[in-house]
Backbone as XML, in Angstrom:
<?xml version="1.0"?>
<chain id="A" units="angstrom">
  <residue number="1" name="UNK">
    <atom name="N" x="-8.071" y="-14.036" z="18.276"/>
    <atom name="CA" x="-9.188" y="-13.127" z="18.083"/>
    <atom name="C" x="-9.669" y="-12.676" z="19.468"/>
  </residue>
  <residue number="2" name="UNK">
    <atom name="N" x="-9.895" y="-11.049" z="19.479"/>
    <atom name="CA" x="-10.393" y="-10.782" z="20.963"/>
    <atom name="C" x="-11.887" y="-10.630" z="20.999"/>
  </residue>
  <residue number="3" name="UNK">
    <atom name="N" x="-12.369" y="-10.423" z="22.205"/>
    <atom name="CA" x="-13.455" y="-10.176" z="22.752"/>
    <atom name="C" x="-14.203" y="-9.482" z="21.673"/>
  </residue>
  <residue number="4" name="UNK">
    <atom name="N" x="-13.615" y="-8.167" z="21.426"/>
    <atom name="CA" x="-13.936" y="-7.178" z="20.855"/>
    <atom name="C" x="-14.449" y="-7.742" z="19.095"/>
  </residue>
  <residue number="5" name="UNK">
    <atom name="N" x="-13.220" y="-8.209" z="18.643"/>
    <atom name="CA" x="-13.458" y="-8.692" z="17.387"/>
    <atom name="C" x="-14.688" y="-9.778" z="16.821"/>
  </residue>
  <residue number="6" name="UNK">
    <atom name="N" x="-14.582" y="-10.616" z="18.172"/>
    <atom name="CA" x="-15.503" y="-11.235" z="18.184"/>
    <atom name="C" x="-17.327" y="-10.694" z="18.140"/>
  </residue>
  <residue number="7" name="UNK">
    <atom name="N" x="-17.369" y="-9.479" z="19.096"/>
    <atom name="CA" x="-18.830" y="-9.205" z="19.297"/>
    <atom name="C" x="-18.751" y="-8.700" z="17.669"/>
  </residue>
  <residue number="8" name="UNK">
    <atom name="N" x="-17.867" y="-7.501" z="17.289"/>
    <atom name="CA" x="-18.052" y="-7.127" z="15.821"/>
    <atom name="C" x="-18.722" y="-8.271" z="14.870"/>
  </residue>
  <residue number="9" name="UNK">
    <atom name="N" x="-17.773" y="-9.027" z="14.822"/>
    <atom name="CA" x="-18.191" y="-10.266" z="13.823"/>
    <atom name="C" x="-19.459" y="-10.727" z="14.104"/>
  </residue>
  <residue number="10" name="UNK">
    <atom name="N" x="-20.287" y="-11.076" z="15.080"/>
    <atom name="CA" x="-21.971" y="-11.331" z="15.623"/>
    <atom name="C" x="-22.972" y="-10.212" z="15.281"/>
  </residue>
  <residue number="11" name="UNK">
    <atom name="N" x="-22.243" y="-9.356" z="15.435"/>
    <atom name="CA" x="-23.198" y="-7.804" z="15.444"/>
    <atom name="C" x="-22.882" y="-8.305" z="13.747"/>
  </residue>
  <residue number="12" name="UNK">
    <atom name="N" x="-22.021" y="-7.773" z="12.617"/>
    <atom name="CA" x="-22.186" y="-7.769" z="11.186"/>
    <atom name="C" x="-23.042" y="-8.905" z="10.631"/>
  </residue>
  <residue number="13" name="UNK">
    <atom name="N" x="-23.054" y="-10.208" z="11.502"/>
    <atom name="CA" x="-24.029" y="-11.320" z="11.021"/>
    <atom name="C" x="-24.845" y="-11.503" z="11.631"/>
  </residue>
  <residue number="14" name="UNK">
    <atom name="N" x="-25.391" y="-10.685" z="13.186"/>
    <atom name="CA" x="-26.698" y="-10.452" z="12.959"/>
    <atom name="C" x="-27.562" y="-9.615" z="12.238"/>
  </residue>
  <residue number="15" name="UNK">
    <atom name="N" x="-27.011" y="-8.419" z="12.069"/>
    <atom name="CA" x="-27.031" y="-7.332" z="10.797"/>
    <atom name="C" x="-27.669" y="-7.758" z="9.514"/>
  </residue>
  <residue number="16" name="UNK">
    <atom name="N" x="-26.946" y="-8.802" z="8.818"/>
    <atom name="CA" x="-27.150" y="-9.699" z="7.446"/>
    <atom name="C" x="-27.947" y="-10.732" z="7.550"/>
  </residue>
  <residue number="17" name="UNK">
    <atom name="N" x="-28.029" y="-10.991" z="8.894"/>
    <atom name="CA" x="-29.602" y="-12.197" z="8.626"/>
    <atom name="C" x="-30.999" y="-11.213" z="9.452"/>
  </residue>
  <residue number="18" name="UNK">
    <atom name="N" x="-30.830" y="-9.976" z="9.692"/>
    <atom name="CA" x="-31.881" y="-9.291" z="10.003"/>
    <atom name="C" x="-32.424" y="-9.158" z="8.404"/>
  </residue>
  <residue number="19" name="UNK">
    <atom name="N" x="-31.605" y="-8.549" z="7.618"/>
    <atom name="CA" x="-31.766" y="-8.194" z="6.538"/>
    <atom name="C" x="-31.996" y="-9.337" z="5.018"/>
  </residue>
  <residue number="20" name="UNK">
    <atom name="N" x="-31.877" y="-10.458" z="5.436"/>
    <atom name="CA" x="-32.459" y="-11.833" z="4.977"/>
    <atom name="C" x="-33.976" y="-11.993" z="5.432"/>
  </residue>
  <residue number="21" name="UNK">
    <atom name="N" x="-33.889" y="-11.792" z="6.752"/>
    <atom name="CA" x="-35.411" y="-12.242" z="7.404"/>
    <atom name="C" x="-36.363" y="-10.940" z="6.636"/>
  </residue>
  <residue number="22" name="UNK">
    <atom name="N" x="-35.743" y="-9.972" z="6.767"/>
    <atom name="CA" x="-36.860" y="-8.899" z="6.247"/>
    <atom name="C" x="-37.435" y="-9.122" z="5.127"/>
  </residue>
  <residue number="23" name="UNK">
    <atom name="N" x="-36.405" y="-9.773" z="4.205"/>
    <atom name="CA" x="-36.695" y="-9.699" z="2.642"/>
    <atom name="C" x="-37.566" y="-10.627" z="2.958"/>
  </residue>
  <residue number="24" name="UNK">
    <atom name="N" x="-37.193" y="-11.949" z="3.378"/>
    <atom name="CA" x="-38.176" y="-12.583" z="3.230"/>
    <atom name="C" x="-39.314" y="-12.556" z="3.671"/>
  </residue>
  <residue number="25" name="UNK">
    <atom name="N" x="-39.695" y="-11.326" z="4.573"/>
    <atom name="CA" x="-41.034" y="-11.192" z="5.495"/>
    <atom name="C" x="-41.924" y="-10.596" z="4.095"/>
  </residue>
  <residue number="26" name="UNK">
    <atom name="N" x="-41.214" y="-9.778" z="3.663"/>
    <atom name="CA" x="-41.690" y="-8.377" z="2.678"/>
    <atom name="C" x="-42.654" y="-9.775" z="1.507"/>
  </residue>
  <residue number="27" name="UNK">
    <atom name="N" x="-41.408" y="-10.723" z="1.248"/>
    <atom name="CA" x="-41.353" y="-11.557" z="-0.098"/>
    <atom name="C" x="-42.477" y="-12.577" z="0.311"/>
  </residue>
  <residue number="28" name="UNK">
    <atom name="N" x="-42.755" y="-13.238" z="1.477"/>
    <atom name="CA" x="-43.355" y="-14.390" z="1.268"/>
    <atom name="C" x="-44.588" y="-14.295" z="0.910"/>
  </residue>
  <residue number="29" name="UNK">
    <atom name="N" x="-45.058" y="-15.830" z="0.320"/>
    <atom name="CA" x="-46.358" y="-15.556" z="-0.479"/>
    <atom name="C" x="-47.294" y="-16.403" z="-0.010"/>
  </residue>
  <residue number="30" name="UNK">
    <atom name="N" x="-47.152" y="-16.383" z="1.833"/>
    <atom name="CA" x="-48.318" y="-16.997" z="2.338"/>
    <atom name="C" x="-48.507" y="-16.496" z="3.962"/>
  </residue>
  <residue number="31" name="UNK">
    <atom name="N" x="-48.904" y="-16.251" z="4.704"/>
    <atom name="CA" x="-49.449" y="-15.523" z="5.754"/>
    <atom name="C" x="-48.638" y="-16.940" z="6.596"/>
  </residue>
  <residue number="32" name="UNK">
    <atom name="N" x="-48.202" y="-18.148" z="6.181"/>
    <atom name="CA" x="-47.401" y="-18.818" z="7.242"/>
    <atom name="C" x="-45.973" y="-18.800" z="7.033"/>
  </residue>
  <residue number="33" name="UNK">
    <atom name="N" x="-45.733" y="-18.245" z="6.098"/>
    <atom name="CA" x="-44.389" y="-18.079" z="5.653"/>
    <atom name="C" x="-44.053" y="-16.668" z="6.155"/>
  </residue>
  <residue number="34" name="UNK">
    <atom name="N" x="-45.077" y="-15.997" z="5.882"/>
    <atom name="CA" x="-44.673" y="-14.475" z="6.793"/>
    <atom name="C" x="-44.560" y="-14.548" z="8.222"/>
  </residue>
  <residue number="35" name="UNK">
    <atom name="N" x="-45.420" y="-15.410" z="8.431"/>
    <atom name="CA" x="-45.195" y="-15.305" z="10.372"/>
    <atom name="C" x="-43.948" y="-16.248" z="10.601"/>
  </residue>
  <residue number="36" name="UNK">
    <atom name="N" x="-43.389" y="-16.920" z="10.201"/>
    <atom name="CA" x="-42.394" y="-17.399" z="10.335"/>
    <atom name="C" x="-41.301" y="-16.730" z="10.029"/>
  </residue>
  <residue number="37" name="UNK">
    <atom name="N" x="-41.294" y="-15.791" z="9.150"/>
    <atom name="CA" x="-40.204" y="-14.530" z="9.012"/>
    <atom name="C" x="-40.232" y="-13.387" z="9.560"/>
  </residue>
  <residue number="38" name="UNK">
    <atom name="N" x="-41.320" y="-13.195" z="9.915"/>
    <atom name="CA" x="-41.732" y="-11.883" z="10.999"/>
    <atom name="C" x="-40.879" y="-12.520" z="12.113"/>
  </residue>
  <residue number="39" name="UNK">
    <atom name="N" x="-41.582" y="-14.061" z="12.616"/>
    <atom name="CA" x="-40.938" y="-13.866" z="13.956"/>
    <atom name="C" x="-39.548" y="-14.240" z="14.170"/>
  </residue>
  <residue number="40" name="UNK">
    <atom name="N" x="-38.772" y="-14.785" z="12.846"/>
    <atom name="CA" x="-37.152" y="-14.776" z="12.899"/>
    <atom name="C" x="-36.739" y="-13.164" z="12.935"/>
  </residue>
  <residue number="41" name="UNK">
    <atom name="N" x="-37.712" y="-12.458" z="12.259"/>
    <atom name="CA" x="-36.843" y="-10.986" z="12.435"/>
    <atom name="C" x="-37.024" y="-10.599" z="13.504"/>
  </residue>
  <residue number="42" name="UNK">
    <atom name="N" x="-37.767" y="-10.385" z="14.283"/>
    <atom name="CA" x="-38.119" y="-9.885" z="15.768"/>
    <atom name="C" x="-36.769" y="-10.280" z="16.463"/>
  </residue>
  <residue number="43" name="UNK">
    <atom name="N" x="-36.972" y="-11.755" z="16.881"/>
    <atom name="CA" x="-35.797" y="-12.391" z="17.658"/>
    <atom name="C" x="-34.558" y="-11.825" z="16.955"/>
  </residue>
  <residue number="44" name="UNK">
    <atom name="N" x="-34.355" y="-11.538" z="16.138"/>
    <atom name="CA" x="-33.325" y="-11.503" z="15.376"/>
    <atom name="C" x="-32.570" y="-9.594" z="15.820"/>
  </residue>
  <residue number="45" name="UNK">
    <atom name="N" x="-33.986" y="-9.177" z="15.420"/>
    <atom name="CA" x="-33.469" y="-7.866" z="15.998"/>
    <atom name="C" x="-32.945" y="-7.494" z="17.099"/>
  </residue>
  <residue number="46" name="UNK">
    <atom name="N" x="-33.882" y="-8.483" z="18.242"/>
    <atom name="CA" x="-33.538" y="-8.257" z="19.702"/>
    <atom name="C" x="-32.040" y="-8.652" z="19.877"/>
  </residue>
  <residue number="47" name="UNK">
    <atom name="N" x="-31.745" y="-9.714" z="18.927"/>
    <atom name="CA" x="-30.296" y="-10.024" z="19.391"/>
    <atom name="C" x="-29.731" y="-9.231" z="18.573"/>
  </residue>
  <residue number="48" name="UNK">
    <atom name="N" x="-29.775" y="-8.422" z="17.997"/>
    <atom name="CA" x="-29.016" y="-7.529" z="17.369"/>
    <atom name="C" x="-28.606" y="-6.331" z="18.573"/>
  </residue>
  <residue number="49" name="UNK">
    <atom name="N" x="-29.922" y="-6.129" z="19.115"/>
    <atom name="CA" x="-30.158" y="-4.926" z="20.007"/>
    <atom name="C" x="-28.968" y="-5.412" z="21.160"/>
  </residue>
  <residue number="50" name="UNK">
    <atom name="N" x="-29.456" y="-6.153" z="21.579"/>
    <atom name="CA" x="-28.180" y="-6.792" z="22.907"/>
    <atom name="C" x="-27.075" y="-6.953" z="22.892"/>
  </residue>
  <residue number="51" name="UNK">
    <atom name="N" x="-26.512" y="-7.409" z="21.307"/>
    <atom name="CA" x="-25.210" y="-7.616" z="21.016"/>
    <atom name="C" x="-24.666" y="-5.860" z="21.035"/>
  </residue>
  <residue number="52" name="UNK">
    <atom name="N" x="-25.264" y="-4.891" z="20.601"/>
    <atom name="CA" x="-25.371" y="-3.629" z="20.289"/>
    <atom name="C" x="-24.585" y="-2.579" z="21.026"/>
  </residue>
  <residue number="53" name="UNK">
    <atom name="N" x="-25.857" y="-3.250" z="22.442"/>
    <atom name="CA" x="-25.665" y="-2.775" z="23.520"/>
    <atom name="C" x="-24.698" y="-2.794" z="24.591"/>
  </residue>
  <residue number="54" name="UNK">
    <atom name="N" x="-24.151" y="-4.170" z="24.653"/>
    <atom name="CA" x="-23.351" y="-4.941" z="25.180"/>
    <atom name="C" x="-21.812" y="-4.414" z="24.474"/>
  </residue>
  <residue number="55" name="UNK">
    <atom name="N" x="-21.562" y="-3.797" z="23.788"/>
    <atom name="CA" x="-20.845" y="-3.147" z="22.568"/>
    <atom name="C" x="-20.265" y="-1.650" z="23.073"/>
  </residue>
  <residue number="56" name="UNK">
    <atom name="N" x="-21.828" y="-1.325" z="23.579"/>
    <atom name="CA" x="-21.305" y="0.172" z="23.822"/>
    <atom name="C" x="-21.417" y="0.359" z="25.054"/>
  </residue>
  <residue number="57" name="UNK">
    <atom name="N" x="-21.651" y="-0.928" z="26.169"/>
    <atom name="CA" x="-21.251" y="-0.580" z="27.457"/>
    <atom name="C" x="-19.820" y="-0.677" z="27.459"/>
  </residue>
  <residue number="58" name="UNK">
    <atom name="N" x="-18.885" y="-1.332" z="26.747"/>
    <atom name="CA" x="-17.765" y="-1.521" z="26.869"/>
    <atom name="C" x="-16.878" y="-0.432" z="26.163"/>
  </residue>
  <residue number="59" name="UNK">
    <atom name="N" x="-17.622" y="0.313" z="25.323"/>
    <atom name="CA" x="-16.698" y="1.270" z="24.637"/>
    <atom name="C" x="-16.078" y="0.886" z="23.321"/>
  </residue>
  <residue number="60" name="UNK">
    <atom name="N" x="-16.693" y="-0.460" z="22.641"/>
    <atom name="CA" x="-16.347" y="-1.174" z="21.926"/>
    <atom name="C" x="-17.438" y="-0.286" z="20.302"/>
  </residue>
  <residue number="61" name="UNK">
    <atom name="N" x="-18.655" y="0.508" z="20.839"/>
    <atom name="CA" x="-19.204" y="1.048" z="19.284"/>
    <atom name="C" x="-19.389" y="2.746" z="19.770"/>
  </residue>
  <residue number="62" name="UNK">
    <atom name="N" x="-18.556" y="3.347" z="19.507"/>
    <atom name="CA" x="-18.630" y="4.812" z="20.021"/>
    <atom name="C" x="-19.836" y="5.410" z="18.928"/>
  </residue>
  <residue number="63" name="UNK">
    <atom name="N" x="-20.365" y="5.953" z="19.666"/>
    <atom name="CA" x="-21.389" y="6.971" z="18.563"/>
    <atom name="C" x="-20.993" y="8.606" z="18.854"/>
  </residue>
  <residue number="64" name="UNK">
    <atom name="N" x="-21.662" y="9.406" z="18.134"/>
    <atom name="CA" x="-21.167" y="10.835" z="17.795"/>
    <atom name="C" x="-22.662" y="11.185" z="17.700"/>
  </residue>
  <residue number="65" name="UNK">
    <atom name="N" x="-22.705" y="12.194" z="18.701"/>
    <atom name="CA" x="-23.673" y="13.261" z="18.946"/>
    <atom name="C" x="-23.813" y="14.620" z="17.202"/>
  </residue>
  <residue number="66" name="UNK">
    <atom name="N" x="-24.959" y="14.160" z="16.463"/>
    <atom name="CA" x="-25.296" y="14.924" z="15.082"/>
    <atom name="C" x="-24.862" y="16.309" z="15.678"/>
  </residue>
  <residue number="67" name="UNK">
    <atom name="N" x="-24.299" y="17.186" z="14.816"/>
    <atom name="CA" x="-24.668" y="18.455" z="15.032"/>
    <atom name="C" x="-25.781" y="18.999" z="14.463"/>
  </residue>
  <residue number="68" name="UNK">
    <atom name="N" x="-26.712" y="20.159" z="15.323"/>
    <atom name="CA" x="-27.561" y="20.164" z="15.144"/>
    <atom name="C" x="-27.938" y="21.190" z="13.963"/>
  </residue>
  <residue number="69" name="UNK">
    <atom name="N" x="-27.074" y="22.276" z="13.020"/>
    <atom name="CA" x="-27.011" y="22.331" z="12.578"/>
    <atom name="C" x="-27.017" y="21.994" z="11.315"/>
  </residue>
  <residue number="70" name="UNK">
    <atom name="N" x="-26.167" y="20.772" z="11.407"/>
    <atom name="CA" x="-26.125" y="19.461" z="10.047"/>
    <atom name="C" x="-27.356" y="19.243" z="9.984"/>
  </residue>
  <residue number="71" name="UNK">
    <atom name="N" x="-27.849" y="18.805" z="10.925"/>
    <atom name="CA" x="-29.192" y="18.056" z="10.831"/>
    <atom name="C" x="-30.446" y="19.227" z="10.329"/>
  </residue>
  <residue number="72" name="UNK">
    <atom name="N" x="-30.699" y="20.068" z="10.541"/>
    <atom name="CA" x="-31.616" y="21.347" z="10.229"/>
    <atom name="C" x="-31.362" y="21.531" z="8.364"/>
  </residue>
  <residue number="73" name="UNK">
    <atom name="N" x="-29.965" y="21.284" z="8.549"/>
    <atom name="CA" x="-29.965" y="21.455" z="6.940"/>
    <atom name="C" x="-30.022" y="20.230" z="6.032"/>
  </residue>
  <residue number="74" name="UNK">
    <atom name="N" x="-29.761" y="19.163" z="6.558"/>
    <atom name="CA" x="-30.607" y="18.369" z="5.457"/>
    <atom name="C" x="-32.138" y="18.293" z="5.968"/>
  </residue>
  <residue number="75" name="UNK">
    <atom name="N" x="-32.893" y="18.673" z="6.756"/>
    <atom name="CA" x="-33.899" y="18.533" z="7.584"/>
    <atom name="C" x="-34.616" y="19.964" z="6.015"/>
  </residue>
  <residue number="76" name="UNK">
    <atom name="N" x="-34.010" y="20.769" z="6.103"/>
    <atom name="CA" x="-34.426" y="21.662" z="4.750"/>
    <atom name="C" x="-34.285" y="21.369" z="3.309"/>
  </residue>
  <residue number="77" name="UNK">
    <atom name="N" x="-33.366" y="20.451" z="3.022"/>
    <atom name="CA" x="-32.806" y="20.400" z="1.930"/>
    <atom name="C" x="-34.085" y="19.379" z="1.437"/>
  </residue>
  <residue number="78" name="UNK">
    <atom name="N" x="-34.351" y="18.165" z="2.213"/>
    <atom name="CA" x="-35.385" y="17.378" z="1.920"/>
    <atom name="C" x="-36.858" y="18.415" z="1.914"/>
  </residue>
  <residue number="79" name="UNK">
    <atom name="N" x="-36.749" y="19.215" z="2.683"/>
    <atom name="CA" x="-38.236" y="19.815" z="2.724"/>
    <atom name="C" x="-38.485" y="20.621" z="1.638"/>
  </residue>
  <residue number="80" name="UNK">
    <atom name="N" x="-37.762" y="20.886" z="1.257"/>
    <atom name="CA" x="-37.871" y="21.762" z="-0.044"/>
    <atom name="C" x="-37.828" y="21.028" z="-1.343"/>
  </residue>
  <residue number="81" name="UNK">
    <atom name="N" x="-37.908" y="19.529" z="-1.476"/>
    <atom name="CA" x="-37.847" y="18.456" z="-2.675"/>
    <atom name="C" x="-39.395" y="18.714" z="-2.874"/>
  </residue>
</chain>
């Protein structure tokens, strides 16, 4: 397994326990159970953010510039709902 495969695999399971912590921030049914899931998601995000980042200094998560076009038209399509 390379480098590469590896950050993927961290980034998809930090991804899935961001999205655990949330539910449970949304879900809990006590103001100490929320701060305890608030602050797993925080940390959680940040390492999401770093793993992210660390990703696309290497050329390892390419992103694509929207056209701006595309974007104007669902930018209308919603405005007109």
């Amino acid at each position: 397994m390379d480098d590469k495969c590896i950050m993927e695999n961290l980034l998809l399971t930090t991804k899935g326990v961001c999205d655990l912590y949330l539910h449970g921030t949304i879900e809990s049914g006590t103001m100490n159970v929320h701060s305890a899931f608030d602050c797993a998601l925080k940390d959680s995000l940040t390492m999401q953010d770093d793993i992210y980042k660390k990703m696309t200094a290497k050329g390892w998560y390419p992103t694509e510039q929207a056209e701006q076009q595309k974007l104007q038209q669902v930018k209308q399509k919603f405005a007109n709902q």
